[in-house]
C-alpha positions in Angstrom: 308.7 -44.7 109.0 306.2 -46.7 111.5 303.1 -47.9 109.5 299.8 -47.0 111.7 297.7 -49.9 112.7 294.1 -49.4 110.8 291.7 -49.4 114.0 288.1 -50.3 113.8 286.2 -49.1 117.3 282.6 -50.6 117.7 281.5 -48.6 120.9 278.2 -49.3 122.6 278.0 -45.9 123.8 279.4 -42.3 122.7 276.8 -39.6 122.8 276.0 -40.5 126.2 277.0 -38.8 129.1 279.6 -41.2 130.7 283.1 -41.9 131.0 283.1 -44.6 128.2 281.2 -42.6 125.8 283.6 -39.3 126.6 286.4 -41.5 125.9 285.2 -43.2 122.6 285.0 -39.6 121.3 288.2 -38.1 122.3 289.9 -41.3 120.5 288.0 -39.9 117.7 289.0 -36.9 117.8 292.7 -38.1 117.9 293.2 -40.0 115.2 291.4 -37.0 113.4 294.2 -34.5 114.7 297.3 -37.1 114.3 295.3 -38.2 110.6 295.5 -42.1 111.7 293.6 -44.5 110.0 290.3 -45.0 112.4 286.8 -46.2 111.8 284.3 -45.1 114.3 280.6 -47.5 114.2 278.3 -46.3 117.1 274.3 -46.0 117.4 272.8 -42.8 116.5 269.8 -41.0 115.1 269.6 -41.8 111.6 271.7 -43.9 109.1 274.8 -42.4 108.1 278.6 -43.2 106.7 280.8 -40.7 106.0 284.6 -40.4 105.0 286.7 -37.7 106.0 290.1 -37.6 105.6 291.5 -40.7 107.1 288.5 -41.3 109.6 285.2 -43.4 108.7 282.5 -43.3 110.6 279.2 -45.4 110.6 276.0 -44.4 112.8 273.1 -46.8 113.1 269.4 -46.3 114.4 268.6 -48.6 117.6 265.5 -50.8 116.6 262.4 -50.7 118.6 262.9 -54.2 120.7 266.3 -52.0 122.3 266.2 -52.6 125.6 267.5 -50.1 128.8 269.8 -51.0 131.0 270.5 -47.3 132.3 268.3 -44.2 132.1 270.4 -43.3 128.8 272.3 -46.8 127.5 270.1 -49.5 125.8 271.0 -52.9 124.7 270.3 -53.8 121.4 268.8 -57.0 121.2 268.2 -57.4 117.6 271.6 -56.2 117.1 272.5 -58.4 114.4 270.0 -57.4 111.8 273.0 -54.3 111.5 275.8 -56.7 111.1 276.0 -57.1 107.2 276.3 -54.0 106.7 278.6 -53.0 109.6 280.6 -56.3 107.7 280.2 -54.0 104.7 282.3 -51.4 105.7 284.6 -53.7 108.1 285.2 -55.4 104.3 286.1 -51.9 103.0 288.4 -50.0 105.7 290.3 -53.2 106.3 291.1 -53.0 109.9 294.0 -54.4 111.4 292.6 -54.5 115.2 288.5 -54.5 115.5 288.5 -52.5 119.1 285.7 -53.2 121.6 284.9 -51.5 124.5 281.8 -53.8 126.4 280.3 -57.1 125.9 277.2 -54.9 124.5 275.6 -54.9 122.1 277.9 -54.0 119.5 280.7 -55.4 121.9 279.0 -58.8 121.0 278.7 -57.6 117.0 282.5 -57.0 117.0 283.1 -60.4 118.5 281.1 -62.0 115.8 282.8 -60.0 113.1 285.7 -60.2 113.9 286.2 -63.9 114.1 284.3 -64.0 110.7 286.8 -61.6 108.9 289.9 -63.2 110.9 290.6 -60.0 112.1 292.8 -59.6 115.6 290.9 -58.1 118.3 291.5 -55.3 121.1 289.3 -55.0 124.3 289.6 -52.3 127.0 288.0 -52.8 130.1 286.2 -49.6 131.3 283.3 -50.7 133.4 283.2 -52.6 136.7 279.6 -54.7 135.6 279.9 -57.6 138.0 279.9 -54.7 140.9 276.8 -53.1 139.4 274.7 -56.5 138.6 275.4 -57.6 142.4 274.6 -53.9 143.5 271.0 -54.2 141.3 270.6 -57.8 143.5 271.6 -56.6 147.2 268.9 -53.1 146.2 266.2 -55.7 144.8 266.4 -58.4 147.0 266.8 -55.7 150.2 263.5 -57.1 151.8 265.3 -60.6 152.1 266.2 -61.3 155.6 269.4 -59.6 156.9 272.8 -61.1 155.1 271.0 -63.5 152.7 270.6 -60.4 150.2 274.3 -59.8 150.0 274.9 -63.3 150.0 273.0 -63.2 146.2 274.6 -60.2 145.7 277.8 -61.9 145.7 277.0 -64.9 144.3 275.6 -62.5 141.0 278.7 -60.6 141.4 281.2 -63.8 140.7 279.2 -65.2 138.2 278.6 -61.9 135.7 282.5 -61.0 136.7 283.3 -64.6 135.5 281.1 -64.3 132.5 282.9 -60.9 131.1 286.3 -62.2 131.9 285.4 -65.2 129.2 284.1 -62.4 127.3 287.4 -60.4 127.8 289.6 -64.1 126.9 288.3 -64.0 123.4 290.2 -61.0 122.8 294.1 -60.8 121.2 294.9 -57.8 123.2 293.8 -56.7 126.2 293.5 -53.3 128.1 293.0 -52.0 131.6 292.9 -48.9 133.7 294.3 -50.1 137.0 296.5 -52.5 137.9 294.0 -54.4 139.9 292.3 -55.5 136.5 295.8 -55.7 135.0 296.8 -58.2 137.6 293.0 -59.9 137.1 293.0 -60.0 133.6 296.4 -61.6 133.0 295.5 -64.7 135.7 292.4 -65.6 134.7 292.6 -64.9 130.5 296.7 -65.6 129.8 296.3 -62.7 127.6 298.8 -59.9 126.8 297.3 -56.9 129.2 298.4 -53.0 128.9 297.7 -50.6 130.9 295.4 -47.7 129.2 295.6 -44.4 130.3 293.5 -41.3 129.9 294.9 -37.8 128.2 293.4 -34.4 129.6 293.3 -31.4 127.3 295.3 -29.0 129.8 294.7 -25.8 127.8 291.1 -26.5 128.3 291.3 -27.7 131.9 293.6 -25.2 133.6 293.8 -23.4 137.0 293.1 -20.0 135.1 289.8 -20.5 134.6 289.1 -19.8 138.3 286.3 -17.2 138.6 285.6 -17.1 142.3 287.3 -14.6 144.8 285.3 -15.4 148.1 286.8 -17.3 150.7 284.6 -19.6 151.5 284.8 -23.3 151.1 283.7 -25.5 147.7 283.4 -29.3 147.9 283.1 -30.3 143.9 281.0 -33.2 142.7 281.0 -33.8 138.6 279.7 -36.9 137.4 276.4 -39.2 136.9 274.2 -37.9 139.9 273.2 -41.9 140.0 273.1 -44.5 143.0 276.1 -46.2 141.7 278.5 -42.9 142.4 277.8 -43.6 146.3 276.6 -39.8 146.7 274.9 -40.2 149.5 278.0 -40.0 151.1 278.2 -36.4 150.4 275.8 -35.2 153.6 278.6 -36.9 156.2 281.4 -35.1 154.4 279.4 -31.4 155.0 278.4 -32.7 158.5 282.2 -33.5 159.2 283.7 -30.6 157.6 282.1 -28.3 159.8 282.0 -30.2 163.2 285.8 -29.5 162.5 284.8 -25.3 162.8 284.5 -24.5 158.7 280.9 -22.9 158.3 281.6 -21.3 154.8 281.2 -24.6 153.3 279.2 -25.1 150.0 278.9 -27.8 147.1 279.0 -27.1 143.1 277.6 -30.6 141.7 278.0 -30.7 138.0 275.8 -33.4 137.0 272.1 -35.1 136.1 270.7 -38.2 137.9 268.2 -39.4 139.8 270.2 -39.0 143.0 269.8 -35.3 142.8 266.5 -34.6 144.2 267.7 -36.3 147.0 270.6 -34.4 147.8 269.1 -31.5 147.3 266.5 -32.5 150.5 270.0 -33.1 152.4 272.4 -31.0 151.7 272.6 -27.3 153.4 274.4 -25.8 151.0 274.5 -26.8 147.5 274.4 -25.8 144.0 273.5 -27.8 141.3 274.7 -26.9 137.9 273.4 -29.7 135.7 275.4 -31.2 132.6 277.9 -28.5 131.7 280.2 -29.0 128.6 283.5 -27.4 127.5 284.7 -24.1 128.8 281.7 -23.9 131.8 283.1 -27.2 133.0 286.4 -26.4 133.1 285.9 -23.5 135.2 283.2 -24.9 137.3 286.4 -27.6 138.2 288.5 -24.4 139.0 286.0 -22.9 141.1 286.5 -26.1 143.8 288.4 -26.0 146.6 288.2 -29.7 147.4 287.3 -32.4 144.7 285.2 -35.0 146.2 285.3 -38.5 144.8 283.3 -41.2 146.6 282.6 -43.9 143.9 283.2 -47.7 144.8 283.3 -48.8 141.5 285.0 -46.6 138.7 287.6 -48.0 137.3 289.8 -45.1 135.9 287.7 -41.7 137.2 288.3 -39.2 134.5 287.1 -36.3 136.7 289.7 -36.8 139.1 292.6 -36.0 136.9 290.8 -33.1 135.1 289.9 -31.7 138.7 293.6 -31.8 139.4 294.5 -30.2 136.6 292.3 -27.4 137.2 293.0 -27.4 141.3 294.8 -24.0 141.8 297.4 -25.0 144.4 299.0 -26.3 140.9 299.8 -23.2 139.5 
């Protein structure tokens, strides 16, 4: 019988309401259902540790000098004042891989830790951050003179993307979601690279949990409503979809953001159903004709395979 490898995730987000975060907690919830070995250390509200069954789990209180980098994900910058006793309980569930999924906050802690306990490490690369640091430039240096902006904006770009590949290099095992960063991650770090997919709970998300009956058209949105998701694309899809003749057009945008207010002012027809969870999101997926997906830098896009999942031309 195969002996499970004893993993050790330090995540740098999971209650959040993003793709990383979803996926930190459905590995979780694995390793509870298969009974693997698995130690979870996140940020949370107060101290805790708990035990059950074969799964750990550690929860530790940001300090005040946390710093935010996006309306709900901080950076920890005193980070380290948590490291003994993360060590602590490193020391007692005796991990063979310390998995990291950032060069966050705790991304940096496992680092640390895990070349103090000479334990192997794991990385999985879920976030494009070069693309969002020279995005923050080209939007902050957009009163430049025309080009010069998105000249910084590049030269950002190459130097953060070359700073998190380092990052990426100190790792023993790598993992990727495409086979862009597969290819990118094997030239520039000579590490082994695996591609890392994403499960979808298919009794949950299912083509049954369609509730419409009209006939009209639905154009589906679920995700971040942030600038980064490149929603303002969504007012030229409606515009084209009915200069080709389809008036019954709508949206159902599952989501919260700062982008919303602003496609509320511009889009005809739209219905925004905030953060939905569970069975209301499956069937809000099911409800959607057409599953619209304009984001220029997610790597993986976990709302595109549960939206097929749910599409009805599947059953």
């Amino acid at each position: 019988m195969a002996v499970m490898p004893r993993i050790a995730l330090l995540a740098d987000t999971y209650y959040e309401v993003n793709g990383v975060a979803r996926t930190c907690r459905e590995w979780e919830a694995f390793a509870r259902r298969r009974q693997l070995p698995f130690l979870s250390v996140r940020w949370g509200g107060a101290p805790d540790f708990r035990r059950e069954g074969s799964v750990w789990s550690l929860e530790l209180p940001r300090g005040p000098l946390s710093v935010p980098v996006d309306p709900d994900l901080h950076f920890e910058a005193c980070f380290y004042r948590q490291l003994e006793r993360i060590e602590g309980v490193l020391r007692g569930f005796h991990p063979d891989f310390i998995h990291l999924t950032s060069p966050g906050d705790l991304g940096i802690a496992s680092a640390i830790l895990a070349a103090r306990l000479k334990t192997r490490l794991a990385l999985s690369w879920h976030t494009n951050l070069h693309q969002f640091a020279g995005r923050q430039v080209d939007k902050l240096l957009s009163w430049f003179p025309q080009g010069l902006n998105r000249a910084a904006a590049g030269v950002v770009e190459r130097f953060v993307l070359g700073r998190v590949v380092w990052f990426f290099s100190r790792g023993d095992l790598l993992f990727a979601p495409n086979p862009q960063l597969l290819q990118l991650l094997r030239e520039r770090t000579g590490k082994p690279v695996f591609r890392m997919g994403r499960g979808i709970d298919t009794e949950l998300f299912n083509p049954c949990r369609r509730r419409r009956t009209d006939s009209g058209l639905v154009l589906g949105f679920v995700g971040r409503l942030m600038p980064e998701k490149n929603l303002r694309l969504l007012p030229r899809v409606e515009a084209a979809v009915r200069a080709v003749g389809l008036r019954e057009v709508s949206f159902l945008i599952v989501g919260a953001g700062s982008e919303r207010s602003w496609l509320e002012r511009r889009l005809e027809r739209a219905e925004f159903t905030g953060v939905l969870h569970a069975e209301a999101l499956a069937s809000a997926y099911a409800d959607m004709d057409v599953f619209v997906f304009p984001s220029r830098t997610d790597t993986c896009g976990n709302v595109v395979q549960e939206a097929l999942v749910c599409c009805p031309t599947n059953t």
